[in-house]
Structures are given as structure tokens and as C-alpha cells.
N, C-alpha and C positions, 0 to 999 in steps of 0.2 A: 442317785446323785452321780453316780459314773456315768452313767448313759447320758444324763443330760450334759456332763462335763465334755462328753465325746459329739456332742451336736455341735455344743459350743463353738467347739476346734474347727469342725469342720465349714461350718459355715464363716468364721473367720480366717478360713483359708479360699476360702469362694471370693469374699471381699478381695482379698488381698490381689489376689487375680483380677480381679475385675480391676480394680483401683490402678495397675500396673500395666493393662493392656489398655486402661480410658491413658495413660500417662503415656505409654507409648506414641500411639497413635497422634495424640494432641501435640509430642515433639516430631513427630514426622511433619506435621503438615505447617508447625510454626516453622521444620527446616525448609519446606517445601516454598514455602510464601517467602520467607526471608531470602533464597536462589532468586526465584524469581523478579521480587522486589526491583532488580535495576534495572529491568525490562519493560517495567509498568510505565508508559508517557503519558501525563494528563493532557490535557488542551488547558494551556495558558499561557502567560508572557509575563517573564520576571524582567523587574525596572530595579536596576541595582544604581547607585548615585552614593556620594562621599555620608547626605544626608540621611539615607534611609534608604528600603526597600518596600517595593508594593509589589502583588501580585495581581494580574489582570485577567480576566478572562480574553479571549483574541477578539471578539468582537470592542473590547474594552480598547484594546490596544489600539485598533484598527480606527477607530473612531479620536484615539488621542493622538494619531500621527495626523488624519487631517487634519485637524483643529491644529497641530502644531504647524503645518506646511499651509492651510489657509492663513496663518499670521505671519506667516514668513515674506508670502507673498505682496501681504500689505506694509510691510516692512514694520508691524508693530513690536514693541518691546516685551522681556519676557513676561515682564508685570501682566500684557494682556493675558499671554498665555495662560498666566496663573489662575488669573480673575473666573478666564474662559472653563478650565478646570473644575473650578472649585465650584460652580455656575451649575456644570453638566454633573457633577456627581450628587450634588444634593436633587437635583432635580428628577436624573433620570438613571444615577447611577451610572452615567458616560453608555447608555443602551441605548440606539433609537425605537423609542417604545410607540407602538400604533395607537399609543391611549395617552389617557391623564385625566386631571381635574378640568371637568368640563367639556371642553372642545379641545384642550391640551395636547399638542403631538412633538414627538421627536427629541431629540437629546437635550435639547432645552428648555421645553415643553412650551413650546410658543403657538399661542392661538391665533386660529382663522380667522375669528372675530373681533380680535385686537390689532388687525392689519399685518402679521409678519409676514403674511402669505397662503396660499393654499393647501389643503392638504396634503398633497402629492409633493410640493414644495420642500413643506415642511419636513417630510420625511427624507428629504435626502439631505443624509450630513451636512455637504458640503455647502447647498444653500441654507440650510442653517445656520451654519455657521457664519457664515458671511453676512448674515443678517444680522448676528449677533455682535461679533465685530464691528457693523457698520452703528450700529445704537450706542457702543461701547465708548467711537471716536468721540460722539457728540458729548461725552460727559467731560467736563472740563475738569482737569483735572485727575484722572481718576488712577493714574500713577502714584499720587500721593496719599490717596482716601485708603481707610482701611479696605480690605480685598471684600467684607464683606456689604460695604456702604456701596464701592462700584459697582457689585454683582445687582444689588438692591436696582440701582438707579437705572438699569437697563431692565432688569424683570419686573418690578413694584409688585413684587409677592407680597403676599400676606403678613411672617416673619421671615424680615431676614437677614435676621441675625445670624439662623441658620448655616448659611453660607461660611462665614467662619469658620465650622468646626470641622471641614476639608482644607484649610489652609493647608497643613505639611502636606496632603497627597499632591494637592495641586503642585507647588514647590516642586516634589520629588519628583512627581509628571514630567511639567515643564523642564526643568535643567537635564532631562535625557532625551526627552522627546522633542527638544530645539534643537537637540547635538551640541549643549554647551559642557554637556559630559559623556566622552567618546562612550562608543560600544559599552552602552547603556542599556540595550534591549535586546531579548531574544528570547524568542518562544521556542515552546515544545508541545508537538502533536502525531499522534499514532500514522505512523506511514499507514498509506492503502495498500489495497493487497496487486490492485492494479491500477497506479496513479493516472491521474486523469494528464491529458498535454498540457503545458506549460502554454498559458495566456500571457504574453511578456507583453503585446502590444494593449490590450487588457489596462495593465497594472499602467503603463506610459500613460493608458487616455486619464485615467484616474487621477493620478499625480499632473499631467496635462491641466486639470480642473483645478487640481487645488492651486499647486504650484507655478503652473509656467510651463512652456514648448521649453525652454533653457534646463530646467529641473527635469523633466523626461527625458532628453539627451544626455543628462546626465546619467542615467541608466544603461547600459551595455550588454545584450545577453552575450553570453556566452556557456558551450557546450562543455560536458562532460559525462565521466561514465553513470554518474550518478542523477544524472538528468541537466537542465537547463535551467540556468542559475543567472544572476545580474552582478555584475562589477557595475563600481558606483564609480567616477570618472570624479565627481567633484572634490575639494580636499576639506581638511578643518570643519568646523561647527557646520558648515553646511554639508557637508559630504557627509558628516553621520546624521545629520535629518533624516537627508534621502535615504541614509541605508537604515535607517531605524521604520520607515515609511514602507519600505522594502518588505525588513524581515515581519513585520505587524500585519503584513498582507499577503506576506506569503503563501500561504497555506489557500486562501480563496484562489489564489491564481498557479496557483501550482510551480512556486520556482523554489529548486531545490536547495539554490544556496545564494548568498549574496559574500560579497567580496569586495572589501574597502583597503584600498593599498595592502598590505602586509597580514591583513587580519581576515577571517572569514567565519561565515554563520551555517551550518551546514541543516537541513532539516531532518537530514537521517540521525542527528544528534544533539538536536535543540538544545537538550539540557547540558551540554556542554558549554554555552554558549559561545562566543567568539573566543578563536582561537589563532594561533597561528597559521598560515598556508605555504605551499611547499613544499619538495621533497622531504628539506631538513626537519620541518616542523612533522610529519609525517613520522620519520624516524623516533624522532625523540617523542612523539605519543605514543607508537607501539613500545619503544622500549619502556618505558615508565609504565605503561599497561602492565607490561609484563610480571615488573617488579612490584610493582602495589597489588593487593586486593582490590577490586570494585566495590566503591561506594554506593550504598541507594541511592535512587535519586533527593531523597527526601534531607537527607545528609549532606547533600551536594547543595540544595539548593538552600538549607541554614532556615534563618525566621525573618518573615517579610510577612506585613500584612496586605489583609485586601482591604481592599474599599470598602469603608464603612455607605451602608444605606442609605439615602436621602429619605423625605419626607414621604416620596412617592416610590413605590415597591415598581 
């Protein structure tokens, strides 16, 4: 009975040990990850608005600023906007997808054989869009119909009712990505390790398409230590389009920051989003750096949803 009493002990001292060094270990590396944690940038674009928040992925974004700047240019109201939205999320997820039901392509999923155009057409946003737009005008009325009866009457999908059940992203979309709520958007993504040159003429011909020669003049590069960045010239609801247009495409063309009067979007700290510019504003970040701890990003950026799925993955 002794001897076994002395096994006992000892192999519950083996546990204990083991138990204590898995515990160790396991708080090293949860301190390890929680250090690091504020380091960690995903790829995507938060759309923060009075109504809500959505999280996009950047091709998501990139695709909801033309759609924003191809309506601006037809001088349509935000209702299309919304329509437009709510249109491209059930369909495609707001992705230009090389597939779909059928002969189905692109963010709308409009077919060859239905006359919107060809396939190479189709796949480029901007004439999507603008085809869709132009179907949109013909619906009389479509201001006042529910958001999902207008979407209906340009697609004649199957159900679509569907269409509905993106109303608030569209909404939330729309009133940031029109600039009817300033510094409404800004992404966040992994610097490279050697950034490619800054395409500024690039991003002008781009907006050039959607918007207007007036709307790419409205772009300004300008240099710094941190690379080659755009000031946005234009002011009010329009001037945050273009800068919302800007920072959503940024990361394709390589511009480091964008700059709308007072405020700026910087890429080496996406997840910041807009902030002050300036020496002063400069100041008063380091000093408040100093005195706070650093929050995760995860912390910083609160709870937003993403975009629910359409019918088509």
C-alpha cells in the first residue's frame, strides 16, 4: 500500500508539471499574438455611415465607387444608386464574376444572349454599368417603386423579391460612396515589401471613364516621403466621391494617400482611417500615441457587417 501510495505522488507530480509548462507556453504565445495583433492588416474597406456599417472586400469597394461615379456622371439620384446596389449584391455579390447562370457575366450578371452586350463588354464594370443605368432610366417611375420591383424590371430574374433583402447595404453603400456622408470610406492592406510606382495617370483614365475629364482633374498628385498620393481639388458631396473613388482603388494603382481639404487617408495606416493632416495633427497623434496603449485592429474597427450572399456564389 506504501509503494503504491508513492507511485501515486509521483506521477501526480509529473501531471502537474506537464499541466504547468502546456499553461505556460499556451500564455506565451496568447501574449505573443495579442503584441502582435495591431500589426496584423487585412485587405478590405470599411464603409462607416450614421445608418450602419459594412465591410467590403477592395475589389467590393472598387466596383461600388464606379457604380457610384458612373451615376453621378448621368446625373442620376441616389435612389439609382441604391437600386444599383442592391441589383449587384444579390447577383454577384458586387464581384465581376466570369461566370453565372447560363451565359450570365459580370457584376450584374447580364447576358450575351439577352442583348446587354458581349462578353468582354460585359466584364468590364464600367460598361456594365452603364448599361444598367441606361435600362434603369427607361422604367417609369422607378424612384417611387419598391427598390426591389425597380431592380426586377431591369433584370426579369426569376424571384425577385430577392433583391429586397440588400436594401440597408445598398442604403449604407450608396450615402458614402456618393459622398452624401463625408469620409465615409477607407481601406486597409499589407504594404509590400517593395511597392510597385504609383500609376496616378492609370487611376485619372479610370475615373476619366466613369466620371468625366472634370472629375480626373479633379485629382492632383502629389509627392511625399511616403510615396505618391492625390489631393482631391473638388469640395462637398462631390469632392468625397472622388476621394472615396481614390482611396477604393488605391491599393491597384499604388497611391499612398489621398487628401481632401483638411483630412487625409494614408495607406501605411488604413485602418486609421481619415484623419487629420499637418504638422499639428501630426503632433497631437504622436502625443496621444504615446499616452494610450495601442488598440487591435479588431477593436478599432468595432462590428460591421459584410455583405450578405446573393443567389449566385
Amino acid at each position: 500500500m506504501t509503494v503504491a501510495l508513492r507511485v501515486s505522488r509521483g506521477v501526480l507530480a509529473v501531471v502537474v508539471v506537464v499541466a504547468v509548462l502546456g499553461a505556460g507556453i499556451y500564455a506565451g504565445v496568447y501574449f505573443l499574438l495579442r503584441r502582435a495583433e495591431p500589426l496584423i492588416m487585412v485587405e478590405q474597406c470599411l464603409v462607416r455611415t450614421p445608418q450602419g456599417e459594412r465591410v467590403l472586400d477592395i475589389e467590393q469597394a472598387r466596383i461600388s465607387a464606379i457604380i457610384a461615379t458612373v451615376a453621378a456622371r448621368r446625373g442620376l439620384p441616389e435612389r439609382a444608386v441604391q437600386i444599383a446596389y442592391a441589383t449587384a449584391i444579390q447577383e454577384s455579390k458586387l464581384l465581376n464574376l466570369p461566370y453565372g447562370d447560363r451565359d450570365s457575366l459580370g457584376v450584374f450578371q447580364q447576358r450575351p444572349s439577352q442583348g446587354w452586350g458581349t462578353k468582354k463588354q460585359l466584364l468590364d464594370p464600367v460598361y456594365a454599368t452603364r448599361r444598367f443605368f441606361a435600362a434603369l432610366e427607361k422604367v417609369k417611375d422607378y424612384q417611387r417603386m419598391p427598390i426591389e420591383e425597380a431592380a426586377q424590371a431591369v433584370q426579369r430574374s426569376a424571384d425577385g423579391s430577392a433583391y429586397a433583402d440588400h436594401q440597408e447595404d445598398a442604403e449604407i453603400l450608396a450615402a458614402a460612396f456618393t459622398g452624401r456622408v463625408p469620409h465615409a470610406v477607407h481601406c486597409t492592406y499589407p504594404a509590400k515589401a517593395t511597392p510597385a510606382p504609383a500609376r496616378v495617370d492609370a487611376a485619372r483614365r479610370l475615373l476619366t471613364r466613369t466620371l468625366g475629364a472634370a472629375g480626373a482633374r479633379a485629382l492632383v498628385e502629389e509627392r511625399s516621403t511616403g510615396g505618391t498620393g492625390l489631393r482631391v481639388t473638388a469640395t462637398g458631396k462631390r469632392g468625397w466621391l472622388i476621394a472615396s473613388f481614390a482611396v477604393a482603388h488605391a491599393q491597384q494603382y499604388g497611391i499612398a494617400h489621398v487628401r481632401l481639404g483638411g483630412l487625409i487617408w494614408r495607406a501605411e495606416s488604413g485602418d486609421d482611417g481619415w484623419t487629420e493632416s499637418g504638422a499639428a495633427a501630426t503632433r497631437r497623434s504622436e502625443a496621444a500615441a504615446m499616452a494610450a496603449p495601442a488598440r487591435p485592429a479588431a477593436a478599432r474597427r468595432g462590428r460591421a457587417g459584410r455583405l450578405r450572399a446573393g443567389a449566385r456564389p
